[in-house]
C-alpha positions, 0 to 999 in steps of 0.5 A: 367515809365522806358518804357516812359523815353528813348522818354522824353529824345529823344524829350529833344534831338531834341528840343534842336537843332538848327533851320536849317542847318550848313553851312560849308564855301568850301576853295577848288576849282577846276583848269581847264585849257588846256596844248599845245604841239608843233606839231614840238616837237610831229608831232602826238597826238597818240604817247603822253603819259600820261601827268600829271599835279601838283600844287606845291608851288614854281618852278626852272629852275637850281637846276637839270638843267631843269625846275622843281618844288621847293623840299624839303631838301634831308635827308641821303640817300634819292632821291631828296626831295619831291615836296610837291604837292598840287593836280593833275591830268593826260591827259590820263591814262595807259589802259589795251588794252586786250594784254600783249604786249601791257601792259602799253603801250596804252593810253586813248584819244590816239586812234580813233579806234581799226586800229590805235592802229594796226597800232601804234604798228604793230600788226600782225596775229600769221600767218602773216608776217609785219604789214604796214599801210598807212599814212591819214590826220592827225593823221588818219592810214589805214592797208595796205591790204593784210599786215600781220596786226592782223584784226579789227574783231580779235582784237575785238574778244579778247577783247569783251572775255577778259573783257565780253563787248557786245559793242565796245562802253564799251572801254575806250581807243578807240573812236573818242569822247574820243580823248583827244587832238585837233589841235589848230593854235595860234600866227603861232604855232599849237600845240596839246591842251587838257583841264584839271580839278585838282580837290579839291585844297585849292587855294594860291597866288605863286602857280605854276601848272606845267605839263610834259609829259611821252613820254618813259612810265616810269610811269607805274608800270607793276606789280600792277593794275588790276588783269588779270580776266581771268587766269582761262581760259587762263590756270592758268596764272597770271597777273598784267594789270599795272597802275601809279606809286603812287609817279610820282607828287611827284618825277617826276624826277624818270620818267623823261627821254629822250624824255619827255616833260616839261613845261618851263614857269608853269602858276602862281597863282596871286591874281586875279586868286585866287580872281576869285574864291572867291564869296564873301559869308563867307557861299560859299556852291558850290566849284568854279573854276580857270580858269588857262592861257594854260600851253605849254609842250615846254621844251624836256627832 
């Protein structure tokens, strides 16, 4: 008899479920979107830097004297209050490029190729003297021949050591279809546009998403990240590769400085954005998505 019990009461269990399964309404959607910069404020993509993206609950233009999100109260001693984000994302992120002077320096989406990132930040052989390169169309640059540029095949080298890759196809922050941003003309003004996700936001009416861009890369914290694999070999040196700041949507301010870009004019959830997800079932099971009017990055720090 004791041997039976446990299965009676394990069919008792399973009889007394319910019928089907438990749908659970999804308040959460996802903001997609682009941000433009003006090719006047940035005459080439490769030198932006990361550009971060926040959904806040309100916006101003004369607390701190340039367009900022709405703060909380600054208790004792503290730093300017806390922006409250509900969510973010960036455009780019900080890569480590297989050099220590180039930590958090070089960014994904930034970079077709390994020459200009030779060229963007002049490179050079242990032997050689300057590194020049030649202007292309675009935001294309060619290493001047017979400069004193680190080579292609060199850089390469290095890098395949460092992380163990086969193929230049495993970086991720060189590749012409990685490129984040593209050349756009609107109203007789081009600008450098990129497209966005903010992942997982619960969506409200005066919500504003607002964007800047950290030219100066004050973001990154050069003491935290991934830890240098390869110490053993290089001698028993110890390294961080660098990585953001876990606080930058919540005090731009901090890394905000000269030369930065900020948007103006956030764009605005209104009631029709906030409608345009509803699907109008109480059950809703797939998260829906926003579709956020282009956030321009107008404003220099």
């Amino acid at each position: 008899m004791r041997t039976d019990t446990p299965r009676l009461l394990l069919g008792l269990t399973v009889a007394l479920l319910p019928a089907g399964c438990y749908e659970e309404p999804i308040r959460e959607v996802d903001l997609v979107g682009t941000v433009r910069i003006p090719t006047s404020l940035a005459p080439e993509s490769r030198d932006l830097g990361v550009v971060y993206v926040g959904v806040f609950p309100g916006f101003s233009d004369d607390v701190l004297g340039y367009p900022y999100p709405e703060m909380g109260p600054v208790v004792g001693g503290q730093r300017l209050g806390d922006t409250y984000p509900y969510g973010g994302t960036t455009v780019g992120s900080y890569a480590y490029a297989c050099y220590q002077n180039l930590k958090c320096q070089v960014i994904t989406g930034r970079h077709a190729d390994l020459e200009d990132i030779i060229c963007r930040f002049g490179l050079t052989a242990e032997e050689g003297g300057a590194c020049t390169c030649t202007e292309g169309d675009g935001d294309d640059q060619a290493i001047d021949e017979g400069s004193g540029c680190l080579s292609v095949d060199q850089f390469w080298d290095d890098c395949s050591w460092y992380y163990g890759y086969t193929s230049i196809d495993e970086l991720n922050f060189v590749g012409g279809d990685l490129l984040g941003f593209t050349l756009v003309e609107d109203g007789g003004e081009s600008y450098w546009e990129a497209e966005y996700r903010v992942w997982h936001v619960v969506p409200f009416v005066g919500a504003v998403v607002y964007a800047f861009v950290d030219n100066d890369r004050t973001s990154c914290n050069p003491e935290d990240g991934a830890v240098n694999r390869r110490y053993a070999i290089d001698g028993g040196q110890f390294f961080y590769e660098g990585t953001h700041f876990s606080d930058v949507l919540n005090y731009p301010d901090k890394y905000l400085g000269p030369g930065d870009l900020l948007s103006s004019q956030p764009a605005v959830l209104d009631q029709a954005l906030v409608d345009s997800a509803a699907q109008g079932d109480e059950a809703q099971t797939e998260r829906s998505e926003i579709a956020v009017p282009p956030i321009v990055l107008d404003y220099p720090r």
